[in-house]
C-alpha positions in Angstrom: 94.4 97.5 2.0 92.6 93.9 3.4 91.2 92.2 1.3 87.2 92.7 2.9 84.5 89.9 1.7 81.0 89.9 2.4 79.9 87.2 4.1 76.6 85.0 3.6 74.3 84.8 6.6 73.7 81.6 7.8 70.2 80.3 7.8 68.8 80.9 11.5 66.4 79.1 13.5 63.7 80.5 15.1 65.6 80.8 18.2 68.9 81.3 17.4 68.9 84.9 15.3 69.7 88.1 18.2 67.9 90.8 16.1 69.5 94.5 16.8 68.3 98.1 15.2 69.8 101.1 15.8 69.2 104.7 14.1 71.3 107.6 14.1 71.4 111.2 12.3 73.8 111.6 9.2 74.2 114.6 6.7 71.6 112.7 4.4 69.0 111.8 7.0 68.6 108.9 9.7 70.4 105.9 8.9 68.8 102.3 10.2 71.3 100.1 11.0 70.4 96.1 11.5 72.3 93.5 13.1 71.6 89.4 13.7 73.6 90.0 16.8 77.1 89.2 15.0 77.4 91.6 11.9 75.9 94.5 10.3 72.8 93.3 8.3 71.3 95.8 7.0 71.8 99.9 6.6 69.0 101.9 5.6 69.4 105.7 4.5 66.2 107.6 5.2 64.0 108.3 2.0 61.1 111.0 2.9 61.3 111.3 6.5 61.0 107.6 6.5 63.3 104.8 7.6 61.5 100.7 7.1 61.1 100.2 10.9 60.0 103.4 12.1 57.8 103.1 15.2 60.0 99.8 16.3 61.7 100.0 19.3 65.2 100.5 19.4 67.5 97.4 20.2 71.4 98.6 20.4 73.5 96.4 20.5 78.0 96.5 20.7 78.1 95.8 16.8 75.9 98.5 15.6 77.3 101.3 18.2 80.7 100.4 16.2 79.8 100.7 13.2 77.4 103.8 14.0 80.8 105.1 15.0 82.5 104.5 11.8 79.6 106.3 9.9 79.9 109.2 11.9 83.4 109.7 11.6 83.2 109.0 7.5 80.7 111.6 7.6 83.2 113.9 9.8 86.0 113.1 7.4 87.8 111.3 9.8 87.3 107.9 8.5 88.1 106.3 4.8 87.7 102.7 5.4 85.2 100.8 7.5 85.8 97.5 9.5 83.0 96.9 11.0 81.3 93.1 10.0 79.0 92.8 7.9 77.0 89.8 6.6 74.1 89.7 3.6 71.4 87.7 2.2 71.7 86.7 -1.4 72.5 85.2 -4.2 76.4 83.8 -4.9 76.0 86.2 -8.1 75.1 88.9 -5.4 77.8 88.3 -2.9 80.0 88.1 -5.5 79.4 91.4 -6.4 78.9 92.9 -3.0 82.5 91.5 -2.2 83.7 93.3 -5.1 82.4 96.6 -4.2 84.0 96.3 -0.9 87.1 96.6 -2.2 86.4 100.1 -4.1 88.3 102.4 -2.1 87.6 105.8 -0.4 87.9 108.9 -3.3 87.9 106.2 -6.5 85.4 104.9 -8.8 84.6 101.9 -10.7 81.7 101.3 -13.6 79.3 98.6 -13.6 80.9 96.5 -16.4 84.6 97.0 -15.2 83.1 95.9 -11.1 81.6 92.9 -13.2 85.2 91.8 -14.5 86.7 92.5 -11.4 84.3 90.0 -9.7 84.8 87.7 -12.2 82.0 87.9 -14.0 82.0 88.3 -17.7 78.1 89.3 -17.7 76.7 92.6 -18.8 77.0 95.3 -16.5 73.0 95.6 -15.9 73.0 92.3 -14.6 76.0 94.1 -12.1 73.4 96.8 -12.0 70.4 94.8 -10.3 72.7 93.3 -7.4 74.2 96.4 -6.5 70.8 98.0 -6.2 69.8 94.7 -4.3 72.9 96.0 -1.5 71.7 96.0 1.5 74.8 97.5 3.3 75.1 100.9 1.3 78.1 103.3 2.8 79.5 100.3 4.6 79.6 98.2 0.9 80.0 101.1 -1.2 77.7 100.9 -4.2 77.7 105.0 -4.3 81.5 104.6 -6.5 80.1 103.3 -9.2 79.4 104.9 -12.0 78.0 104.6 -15.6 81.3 103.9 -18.6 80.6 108.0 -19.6 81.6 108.2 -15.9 77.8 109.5 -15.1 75.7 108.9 -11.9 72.7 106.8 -13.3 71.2 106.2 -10.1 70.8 105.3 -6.7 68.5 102.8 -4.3 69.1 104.5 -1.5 67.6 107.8 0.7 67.1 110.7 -1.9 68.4 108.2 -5.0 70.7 110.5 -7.5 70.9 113.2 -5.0 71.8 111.1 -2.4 74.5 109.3 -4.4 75.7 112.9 -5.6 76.0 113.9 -2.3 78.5 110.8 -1.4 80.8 111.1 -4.6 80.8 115.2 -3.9 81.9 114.0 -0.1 84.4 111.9 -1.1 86.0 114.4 -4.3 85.0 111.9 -6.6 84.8 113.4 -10.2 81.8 112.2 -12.4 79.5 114.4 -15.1 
């Protein structure tokens, strides 16, 4: 397997920063997929019939057709890893993390505390917690394969939350109580 790291966005200027948004249908509602024009930005799973720029035009652009691709065929079971780029906002504590959940791969999981040692990070695993609900690239940075340390699905930030989550780990015949 690569080794996949998440990349910090470079700060824009006000004329530099190619903004694309493209939605498509998945098993667990629309999905919102952002782009500055170079990477993946942002994925967005619906969450009661809503998506954060409904009523915005479309703006498709080669990147997010790509990685729309990759979702659809992960959601086919045709696709176990995703290549697509990606770039986020945050923190160094954040991409830290982020990079680590990137490397979880397709059918395992990981808890919060053990994804904190992995990345380095001798903190408490709530502190791991907050940044992987701060993901903004669920499915694509996989924060659905991780789990509490009885191996329990303690939440999720995205669409439906738990259900949602469920849903993934259930897709990918990942075992949790």
């Amino acid at each position: 397997m690569t080794s996949r790291t998440v990349s910090q966005v470079p700060q824009p200027t006000l004329f530099d920063r190619p903004v694309g948004l493209l939605r498509m249908p998945s098993p667990l509602g629309r999905i919102e997929l952002t782009s500055d024009g170079f990477a993946v930005t942002g994925v967005q799973i619906e969450r009661d019939g809503r998506l954060p720029r409904d009523g915005f035009r479309e703006a498709s652009i080669d990147v997010l057709v790509a990685a729309a691709e990759q979702l659809a065929e992960y959601f086919d079971g045709k696709r176990r890893t995703f290549d697509a780029p990606v770039a986020a906002e945050g923190t160094p504590f954040q991409l830290r993390v982020w990079s680590a959940l990137a490397e979880v791969p397709f059918g395992t999981a990981t808890t919060y505390g053990l994804l904190g040692r992995e990345a380095g990070l001798s903190i408490a695993g709530r502190a791991v917690g907050g940044a992987i609900r701060a993901n903004p690239l669920p499915l694509l940075v996989p924060c659905h394969r991780v789990l509490s340390s009885a191996r329990r699905v303690v939440g999720y930030s995205q669409g439906q939350g738990v259900q949602t989550k469920v849903w993934l780990l259930d897709h990918e015949a990942i075992s949790y109580r």
